[in-house]
C-alpha positions in Angstrom: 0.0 0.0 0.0 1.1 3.3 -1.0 -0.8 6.8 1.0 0.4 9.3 -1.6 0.4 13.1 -1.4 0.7 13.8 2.5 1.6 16.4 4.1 4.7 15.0 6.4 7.1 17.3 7.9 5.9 20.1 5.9 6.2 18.6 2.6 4.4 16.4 0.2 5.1 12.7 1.0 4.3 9.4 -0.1 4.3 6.5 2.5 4.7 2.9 1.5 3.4 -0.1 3.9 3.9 -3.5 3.6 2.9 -6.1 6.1 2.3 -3.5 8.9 5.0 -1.9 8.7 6.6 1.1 7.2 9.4 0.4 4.0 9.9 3.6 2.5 9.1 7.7 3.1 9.8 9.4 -0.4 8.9 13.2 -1.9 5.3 12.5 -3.5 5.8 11.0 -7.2 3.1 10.9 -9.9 4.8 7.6 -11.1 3.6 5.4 -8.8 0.0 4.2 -7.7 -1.7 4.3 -4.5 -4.3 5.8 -2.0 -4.6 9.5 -3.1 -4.3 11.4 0.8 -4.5 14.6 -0.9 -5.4 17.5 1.7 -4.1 15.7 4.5 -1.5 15.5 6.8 0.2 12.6 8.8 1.5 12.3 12.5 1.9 9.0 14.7 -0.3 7.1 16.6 -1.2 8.5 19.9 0.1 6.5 22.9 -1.1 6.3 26.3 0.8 5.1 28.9 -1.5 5.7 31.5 -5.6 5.1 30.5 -8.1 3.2 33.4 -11.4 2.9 30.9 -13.4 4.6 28.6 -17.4 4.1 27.4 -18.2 2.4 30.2 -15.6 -0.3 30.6 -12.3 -0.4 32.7 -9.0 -2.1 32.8 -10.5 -4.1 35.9 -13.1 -5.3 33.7 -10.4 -7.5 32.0 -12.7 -6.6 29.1 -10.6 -4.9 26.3 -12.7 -4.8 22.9 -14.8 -2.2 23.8 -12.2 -0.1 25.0 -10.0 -0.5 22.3 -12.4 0.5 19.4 -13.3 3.0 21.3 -9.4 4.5 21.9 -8.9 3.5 18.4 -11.5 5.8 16.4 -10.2 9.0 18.9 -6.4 8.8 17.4 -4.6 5.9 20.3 -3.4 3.6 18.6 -1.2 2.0 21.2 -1.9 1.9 25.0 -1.4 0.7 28.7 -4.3 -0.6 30.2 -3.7 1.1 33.7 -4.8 -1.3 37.1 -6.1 0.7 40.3 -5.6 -0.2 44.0 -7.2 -3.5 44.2 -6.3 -6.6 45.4 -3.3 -9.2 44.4 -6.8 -11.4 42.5 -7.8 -8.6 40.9 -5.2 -7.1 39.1 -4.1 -10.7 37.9 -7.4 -11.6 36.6 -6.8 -8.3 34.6 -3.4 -9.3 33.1 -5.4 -12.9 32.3 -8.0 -11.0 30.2 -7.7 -11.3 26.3 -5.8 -8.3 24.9 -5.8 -9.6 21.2 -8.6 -7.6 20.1 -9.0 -5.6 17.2 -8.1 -1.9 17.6 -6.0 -0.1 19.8 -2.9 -2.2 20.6 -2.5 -3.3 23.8 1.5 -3.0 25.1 1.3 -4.3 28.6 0.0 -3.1 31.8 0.4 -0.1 34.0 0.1 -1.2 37.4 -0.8 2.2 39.7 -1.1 0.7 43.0 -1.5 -0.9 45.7 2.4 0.0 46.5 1.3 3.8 47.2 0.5 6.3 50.0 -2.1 6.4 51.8 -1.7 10.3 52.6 -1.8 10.4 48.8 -3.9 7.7 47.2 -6.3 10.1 45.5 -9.0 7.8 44.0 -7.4 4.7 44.7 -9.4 2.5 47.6 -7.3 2.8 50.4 -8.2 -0.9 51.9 -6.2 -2.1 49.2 -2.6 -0.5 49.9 0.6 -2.0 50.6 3.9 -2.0 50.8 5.9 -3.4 47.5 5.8 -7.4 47.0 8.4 -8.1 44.7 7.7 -12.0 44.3 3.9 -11.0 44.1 4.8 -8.5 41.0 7.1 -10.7 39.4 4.1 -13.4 39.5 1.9 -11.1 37.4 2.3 -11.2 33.4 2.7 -8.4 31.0 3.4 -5.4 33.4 5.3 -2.9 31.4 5.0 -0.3 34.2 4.1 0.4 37.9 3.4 3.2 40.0 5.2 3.0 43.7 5.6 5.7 46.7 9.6 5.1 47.4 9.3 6.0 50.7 7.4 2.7 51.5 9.3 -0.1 53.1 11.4 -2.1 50.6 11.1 0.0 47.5 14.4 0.6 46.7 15.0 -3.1 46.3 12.1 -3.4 44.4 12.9 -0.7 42.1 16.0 -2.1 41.3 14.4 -6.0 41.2 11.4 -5.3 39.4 12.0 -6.0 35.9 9.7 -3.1 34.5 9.6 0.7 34.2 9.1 2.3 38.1 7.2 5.8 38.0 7.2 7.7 41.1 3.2 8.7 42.3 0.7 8.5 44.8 3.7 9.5 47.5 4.8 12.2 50.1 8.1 11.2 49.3 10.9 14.1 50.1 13.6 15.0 47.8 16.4 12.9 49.1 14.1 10.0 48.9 13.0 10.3 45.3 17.4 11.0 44.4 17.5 7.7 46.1 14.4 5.7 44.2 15.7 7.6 40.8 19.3 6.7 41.4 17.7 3.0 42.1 16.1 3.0 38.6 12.6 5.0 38.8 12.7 6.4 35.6 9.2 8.9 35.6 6.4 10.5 37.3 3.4 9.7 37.6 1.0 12.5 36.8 3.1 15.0 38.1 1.7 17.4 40.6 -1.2 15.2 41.5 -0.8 13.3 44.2 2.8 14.2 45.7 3.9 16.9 47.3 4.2 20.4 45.5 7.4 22.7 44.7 8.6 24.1 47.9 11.4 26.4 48.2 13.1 25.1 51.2 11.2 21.0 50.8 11.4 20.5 46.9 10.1 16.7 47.0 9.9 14.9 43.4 9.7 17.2 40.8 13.0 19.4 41.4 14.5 15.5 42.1 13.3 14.1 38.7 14.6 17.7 37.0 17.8 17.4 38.7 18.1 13.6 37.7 16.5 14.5 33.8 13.6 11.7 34.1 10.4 11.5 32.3 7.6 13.2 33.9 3.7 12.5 32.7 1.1 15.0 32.7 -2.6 15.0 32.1 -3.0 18.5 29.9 -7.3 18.3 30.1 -6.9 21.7 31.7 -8.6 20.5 35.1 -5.7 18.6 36.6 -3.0 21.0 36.0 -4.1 24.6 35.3 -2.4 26.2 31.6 0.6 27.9 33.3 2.0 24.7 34.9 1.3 22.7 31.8 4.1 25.4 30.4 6.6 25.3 33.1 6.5 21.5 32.9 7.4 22.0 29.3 9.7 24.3 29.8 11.5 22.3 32.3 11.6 19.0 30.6 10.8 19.4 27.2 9.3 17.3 24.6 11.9 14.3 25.2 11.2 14.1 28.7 7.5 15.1 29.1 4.4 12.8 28.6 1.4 13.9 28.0 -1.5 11.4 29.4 -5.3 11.0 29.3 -5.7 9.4 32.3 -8.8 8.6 31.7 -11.7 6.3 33.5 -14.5 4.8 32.3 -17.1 7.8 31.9 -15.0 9.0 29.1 -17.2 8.9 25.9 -20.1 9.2 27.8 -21.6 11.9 30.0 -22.1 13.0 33.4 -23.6 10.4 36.0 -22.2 7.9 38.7 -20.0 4.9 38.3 -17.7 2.7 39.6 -13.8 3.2 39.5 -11.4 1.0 41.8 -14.8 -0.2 43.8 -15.7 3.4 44.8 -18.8 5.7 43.8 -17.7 8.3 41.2 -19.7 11.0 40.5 -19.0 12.7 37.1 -20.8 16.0 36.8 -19.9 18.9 34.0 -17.6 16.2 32.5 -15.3 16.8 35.9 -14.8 13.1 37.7 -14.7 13.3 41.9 -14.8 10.4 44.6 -17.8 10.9 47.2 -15.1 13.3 49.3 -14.4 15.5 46.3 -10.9 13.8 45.4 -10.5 14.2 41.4 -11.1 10.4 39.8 -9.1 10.4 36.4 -10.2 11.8 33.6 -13.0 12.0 30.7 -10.7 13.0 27.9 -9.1 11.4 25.4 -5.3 11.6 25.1 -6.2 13.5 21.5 -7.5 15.7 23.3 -5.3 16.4 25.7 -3.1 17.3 23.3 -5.3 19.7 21.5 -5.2 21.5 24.9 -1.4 21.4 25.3 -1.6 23.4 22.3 -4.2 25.5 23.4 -2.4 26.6 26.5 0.7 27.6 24.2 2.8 24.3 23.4 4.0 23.9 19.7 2.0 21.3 18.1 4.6 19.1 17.2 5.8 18.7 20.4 2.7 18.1 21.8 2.4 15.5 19.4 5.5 13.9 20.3 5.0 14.1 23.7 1.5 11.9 22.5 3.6 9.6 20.5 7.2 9.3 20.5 8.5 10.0 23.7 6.3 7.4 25.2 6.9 4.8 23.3 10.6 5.4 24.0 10.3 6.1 27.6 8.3 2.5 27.7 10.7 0.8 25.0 8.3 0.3 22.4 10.9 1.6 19.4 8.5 1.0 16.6 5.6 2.9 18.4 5.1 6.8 18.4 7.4 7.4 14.7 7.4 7.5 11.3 10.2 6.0 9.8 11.1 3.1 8.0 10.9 0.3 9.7 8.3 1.6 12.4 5.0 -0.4 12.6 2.0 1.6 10.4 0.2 3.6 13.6 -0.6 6.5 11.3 -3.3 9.6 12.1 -4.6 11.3 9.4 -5.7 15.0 9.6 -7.9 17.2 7.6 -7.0 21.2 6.8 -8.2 21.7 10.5 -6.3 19.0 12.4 -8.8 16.8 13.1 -8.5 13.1 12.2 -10.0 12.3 9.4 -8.5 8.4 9.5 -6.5 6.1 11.9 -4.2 3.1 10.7 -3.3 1.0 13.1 -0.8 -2.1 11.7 -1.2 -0.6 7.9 -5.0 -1.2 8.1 -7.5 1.7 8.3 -9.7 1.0 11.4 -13.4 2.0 10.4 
């Protein structure tokens, strides 16, 4: 397959695809045949590394079809079903779940919780948390990533044990901790700002640590979790290589304002804003598409906000044919119209309807 005539890079381009994968990227040629992309232009798949649900369904469901059409027609392409704070049967039964489906490509698992605070679990169910259990975590399949508070009991061994990516969240960590967990192997944060302690001049906990250190730091741009100016320092700090733009989204996303279930507690959504029953913020209701139309919004160059969406992810999770266009990169393509809007998605060198 040949899409012929897009705009790439700011110039006319024609992409060849064979077998899922991309062979060649050449100037646009009218010797050669193919799917006429005229008026459009061409970026990545969008990849979340950090997505509980969407229209109606999440990751604890174990249920991934749904989900993954769903992720699929809004520009995600490739994701990380995200666990909560549940227990040890739950969050297995998740990674036992079928995640050959078509649409959206499932990577692995995020694993956000139980290993957090409790000063700082957010929406997570607080009956649930623990201190890390490295033969427990190892006995779990497909877990790409997990979230840990480093000042717990035995997290620096299990940072340095674990096998998978660690992100620092759900903690009240200090700044000579997080050096320590960092210098162990955490490698991220997990949606900074929320749930961890803030900037303080004379206390500056993780963020100035994972600055200092030049790890990846996620952050959920819907405008509600981090206001527009902090979005832009976070930018500014750590740039597109380093930041990660997330959805964090939960399973109301898609659909509207009402109650649900998310991690076994009552979630009220109510002008498209999602709270636990004592006000705490539950995720989000946006898609990662549009979180990056809003990083944009607040004043971030769209191509970085696109990478941010795309390719540092996929690096900062390993997945080196993810996030890119280049030969030799799997066929997760977004097509946009004149107004940057997608007009198709191509997930494996197939068009998902």
């Amino acid at each position: 397959m040949i899409l012929k005539n897009l705009l790439f890079e700011g110039k006319l381009t024609d992409i060849t695809i064979e077998n899922g994968t991309i062979i060649a990227i050449e100037p646009a040629s009218d010797q050669t045949m193919g799917e006429d992309c005229t008026g459009l232009s061409v970026i990545p798949g969008l990849v979340d590394m950090h997505s509980h649900g969407c229209v109606g369904k999440d990751t604890m469901d174990g249920e991934f079809e749904e989900m993954c059409a769903f992720l699929a027609k809004n520009g995600t392409t490739s994701w990380l079903p995200t666990t909560m704070t549940q227990s040890y049967e739950a969050i297995k039964k998740v990674t036992e779940g079928k995640t050959d489906v078509p649409g959206t490509r499932i990577l692995g698992f995020h694993m956000e919780g139980p290993y957090i605070n409790a000063k700082k679990k957010g929406a997570q169910n607080g009956q649930f948390i623990k201190n890390p259990d490295l033969a427990e975590f190892k006995s779990l399949k497909g877990m790409r990533v997990v979230t840990i508070a480093p000042e717990l009991e035995g997290s620096m061994d299990f940072i340095k044990e674990c096998g998978a990516l660690v992100c620092i969240g759900h903690t009240d960590a200090d700044y000579d901790t997080c050096i320590k967990a960092i210098e162990a192997g955490a490698n991220c944060l997990t949606h900074t700002f929320n749930a961890m302690p803030p900037i303080h001049h004379r206390d500056p906990g993780p963020i100035p640590a994972a600055l200092e250190k030049n790890i990846y730091v996620q952050a959920i741009t819907d405008g509600l979790h981090l206001h527009p100016a902090i979005v832009m320092m976070l930018y500014k700090m750590f740039g597109p290589e380093r930041m990660v733009i997330i959805s964090d989204s939960m399973r109301a996303t898609g659909l509207g304002d009402g109650m649900y279930e998310f991690g076994g507690q009552d979630i009220e959504v109510k002008n498209g804003v999602a709270r636990t029953m004592d006000g705490a913020i539950a995720g989000s209701t946006s898609t990662l598409w549009y979180c990056v139309k809003q990083a944009v919004s607040f004043g971030v160059p769209f191509d970085d906000a696109v990478r941010m969406a795309t390719t540092t992810p996929a690096d900062m999770i390993g997945a080196e044919k993810k996030g890119r266009i280049a030969v030799g990169a799997d066929a997760d393509l977004l097509l946009l119209d004149k107004d940057c809007e997608i007009a198709k998605v191509m997930i494996a060198g197939e068009f998902f309807a």
